[in-house]
DRENFIKE-941063 format. One line per 8 residues: number of its first residue (from 1); for each residue x, z negated, y of N, C-alpha, C. Coordinates in pm, 1 decimal. Atoms other than C-alpha are relative to their C-alpha. Layout:
<nodes>
NUM> X,Z,Y,X,Z,Y,X,Z,Y; ...
</nodes>
This chain:
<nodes>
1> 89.3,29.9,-109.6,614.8,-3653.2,2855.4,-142.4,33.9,-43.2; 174.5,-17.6,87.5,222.7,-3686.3,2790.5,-97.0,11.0,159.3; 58.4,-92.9,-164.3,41.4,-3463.0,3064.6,-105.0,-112.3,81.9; 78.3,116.2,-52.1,-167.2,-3735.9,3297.6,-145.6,7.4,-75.1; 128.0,23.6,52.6,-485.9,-3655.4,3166.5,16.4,-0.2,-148.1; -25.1,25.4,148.6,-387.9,-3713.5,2838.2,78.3,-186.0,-29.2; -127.3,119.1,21.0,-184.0,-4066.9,2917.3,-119.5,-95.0,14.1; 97.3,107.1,83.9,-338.4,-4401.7,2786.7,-57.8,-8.1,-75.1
9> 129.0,15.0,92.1,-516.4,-4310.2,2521.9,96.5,-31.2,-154.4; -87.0,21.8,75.1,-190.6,-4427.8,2312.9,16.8,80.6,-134.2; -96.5,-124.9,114.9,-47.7,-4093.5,2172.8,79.4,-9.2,-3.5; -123.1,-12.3,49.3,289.7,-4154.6,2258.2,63.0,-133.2,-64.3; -23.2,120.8,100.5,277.8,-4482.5,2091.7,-23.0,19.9,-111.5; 86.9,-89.1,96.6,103.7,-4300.9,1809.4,126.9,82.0,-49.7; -111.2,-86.9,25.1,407.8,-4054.4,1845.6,123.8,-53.9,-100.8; -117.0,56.7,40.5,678.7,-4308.1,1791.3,5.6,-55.7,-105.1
17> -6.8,38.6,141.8,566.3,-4494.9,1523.8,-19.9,99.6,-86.2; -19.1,-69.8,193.7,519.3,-4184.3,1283.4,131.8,53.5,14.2; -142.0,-59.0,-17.3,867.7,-4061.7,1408.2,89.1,-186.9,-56.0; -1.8,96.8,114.7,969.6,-4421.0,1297.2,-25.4,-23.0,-108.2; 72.1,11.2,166.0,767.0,-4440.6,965.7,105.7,139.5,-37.9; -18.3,-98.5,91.5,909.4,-4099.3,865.5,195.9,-17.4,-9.2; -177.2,50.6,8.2,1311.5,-4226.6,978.6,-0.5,-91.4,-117.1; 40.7,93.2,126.0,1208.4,-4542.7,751.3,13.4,45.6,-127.3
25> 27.4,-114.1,152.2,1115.5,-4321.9,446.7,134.2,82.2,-14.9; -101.7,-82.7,37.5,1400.4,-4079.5,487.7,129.1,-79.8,-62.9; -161.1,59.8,-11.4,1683.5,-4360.4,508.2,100.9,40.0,27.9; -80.7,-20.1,-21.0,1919.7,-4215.0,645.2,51.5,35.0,151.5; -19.7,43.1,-93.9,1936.3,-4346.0,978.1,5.6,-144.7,22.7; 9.1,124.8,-8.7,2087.9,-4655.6,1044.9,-52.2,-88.3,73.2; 42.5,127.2,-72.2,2013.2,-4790.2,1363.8,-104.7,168.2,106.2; 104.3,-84.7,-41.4,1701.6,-4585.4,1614.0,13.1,-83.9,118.8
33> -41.5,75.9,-83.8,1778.0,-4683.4,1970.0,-31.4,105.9,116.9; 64.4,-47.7,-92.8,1577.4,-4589.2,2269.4,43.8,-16.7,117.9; -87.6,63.3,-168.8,1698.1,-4572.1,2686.6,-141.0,63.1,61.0; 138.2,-29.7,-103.9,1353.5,-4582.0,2895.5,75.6,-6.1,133.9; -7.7,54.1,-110.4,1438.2,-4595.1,3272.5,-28.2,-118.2,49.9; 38.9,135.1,60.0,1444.0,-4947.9,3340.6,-142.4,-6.2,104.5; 119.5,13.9,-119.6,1168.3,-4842.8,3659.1,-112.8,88.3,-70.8; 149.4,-131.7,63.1,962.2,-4625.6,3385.3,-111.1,-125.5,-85.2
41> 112.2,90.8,73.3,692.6,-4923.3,3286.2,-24.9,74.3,-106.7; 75.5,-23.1,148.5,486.0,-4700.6,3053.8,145.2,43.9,-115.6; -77.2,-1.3,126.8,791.9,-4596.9,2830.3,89.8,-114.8,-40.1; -33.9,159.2,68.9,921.7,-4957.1,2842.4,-127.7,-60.8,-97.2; 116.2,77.2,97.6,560.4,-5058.7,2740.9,6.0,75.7,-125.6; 24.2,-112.8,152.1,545.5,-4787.3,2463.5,108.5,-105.0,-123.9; -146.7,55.3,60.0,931.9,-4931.8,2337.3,-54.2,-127.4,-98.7; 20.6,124.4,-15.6,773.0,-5275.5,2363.4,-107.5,-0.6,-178.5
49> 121.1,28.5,51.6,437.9,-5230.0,2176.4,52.8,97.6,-193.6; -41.2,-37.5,76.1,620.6,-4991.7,1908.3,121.5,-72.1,-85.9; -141.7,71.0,106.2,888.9,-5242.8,1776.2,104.7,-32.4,63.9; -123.5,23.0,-40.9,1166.6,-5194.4,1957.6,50.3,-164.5,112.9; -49.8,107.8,-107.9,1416.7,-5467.1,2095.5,55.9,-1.2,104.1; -114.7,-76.4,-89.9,1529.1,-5481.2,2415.8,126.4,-85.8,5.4; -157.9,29.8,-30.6,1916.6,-5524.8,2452.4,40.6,-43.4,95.1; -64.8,42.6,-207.8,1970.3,-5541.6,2856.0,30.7,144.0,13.0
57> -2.5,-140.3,-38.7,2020.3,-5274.2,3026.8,204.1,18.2,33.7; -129.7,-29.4,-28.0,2314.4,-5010.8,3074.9,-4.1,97.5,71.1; -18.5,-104.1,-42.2,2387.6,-4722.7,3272.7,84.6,139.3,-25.0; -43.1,-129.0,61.2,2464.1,-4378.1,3180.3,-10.5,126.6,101.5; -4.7,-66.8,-52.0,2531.8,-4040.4,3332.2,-104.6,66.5,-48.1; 103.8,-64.9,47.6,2185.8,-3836.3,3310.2,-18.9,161.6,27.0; -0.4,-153.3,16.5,2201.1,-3460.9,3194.9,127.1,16.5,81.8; -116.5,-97.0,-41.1,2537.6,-3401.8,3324.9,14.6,-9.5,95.1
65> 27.6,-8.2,-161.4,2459.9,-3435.4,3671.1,58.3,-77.7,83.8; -118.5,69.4,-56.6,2706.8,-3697.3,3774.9,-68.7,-103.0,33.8; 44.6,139.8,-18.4,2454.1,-3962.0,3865.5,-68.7,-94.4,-79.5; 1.1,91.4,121.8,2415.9,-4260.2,3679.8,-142.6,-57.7,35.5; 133.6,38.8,20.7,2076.2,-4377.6,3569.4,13.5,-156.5,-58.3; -17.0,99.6,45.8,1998.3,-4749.7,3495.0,-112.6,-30.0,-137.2; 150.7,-16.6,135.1,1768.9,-4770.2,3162.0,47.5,-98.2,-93.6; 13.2,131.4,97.5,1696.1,-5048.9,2953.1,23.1,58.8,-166.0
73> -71.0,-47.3,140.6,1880.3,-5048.2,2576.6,-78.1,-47.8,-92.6; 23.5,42.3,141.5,1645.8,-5082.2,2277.4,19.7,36.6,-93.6; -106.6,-32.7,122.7,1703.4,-5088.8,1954.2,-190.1,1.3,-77.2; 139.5,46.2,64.9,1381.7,-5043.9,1700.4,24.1,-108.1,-114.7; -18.1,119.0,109.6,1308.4,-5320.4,1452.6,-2.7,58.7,-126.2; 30.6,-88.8,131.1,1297.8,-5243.6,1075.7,62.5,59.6,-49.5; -42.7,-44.2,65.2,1558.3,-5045.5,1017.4,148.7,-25.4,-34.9; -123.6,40.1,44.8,1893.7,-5106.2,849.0,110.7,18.7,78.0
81> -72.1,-62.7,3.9,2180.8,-5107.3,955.9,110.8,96.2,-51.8; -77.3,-92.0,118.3,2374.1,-4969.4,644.6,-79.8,33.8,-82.9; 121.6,-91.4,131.5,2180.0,-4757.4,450.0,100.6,89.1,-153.7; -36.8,-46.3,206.7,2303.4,-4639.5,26.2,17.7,141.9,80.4; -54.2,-170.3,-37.1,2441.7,-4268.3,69.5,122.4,5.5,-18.2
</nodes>
């Protein structure tokens, strides 16, 4: 989360791609696959503007708590799925 007076000035887009670039480099992650809330715009836009594809959405149980959240399934672009190891 990026404190309000800190949001737009595209840090956590900033964030993702060097956490991407440095998965890239390591290789040894096949696939990098993000769940925004499908009602959270800015971390869909982030997803969006950082690479990722979206899938469609799925629903999942969030933190344990028994109620199911609906969040859109991306996947990032770029990286392999079978990686040498």
């Amino acid at each position: 989360m990026i404190l309000p007076e800190f949001q737009n000035r595209g840090i956590a887009s900033q964030a993702v791609r060097e956490v991407l670039e440095r998965a890239r480099g390591e290789r040894k992650f096949g696939q990098i696959h993000a769940f925004p809330a499908v009602t959270n715009g800015p971390s869909n836009k982030i997803c969006e503007k950082t690479g990722f594809t979206n899938l469609g959405q799925c629903e999942v149980e969030f933190a344990g708590r028994g109620a199911l959240k609906r969040l859109a399934r991306c996947r990032a672009g770029g990286l392999s799925a079978s990686l040498p190891g």
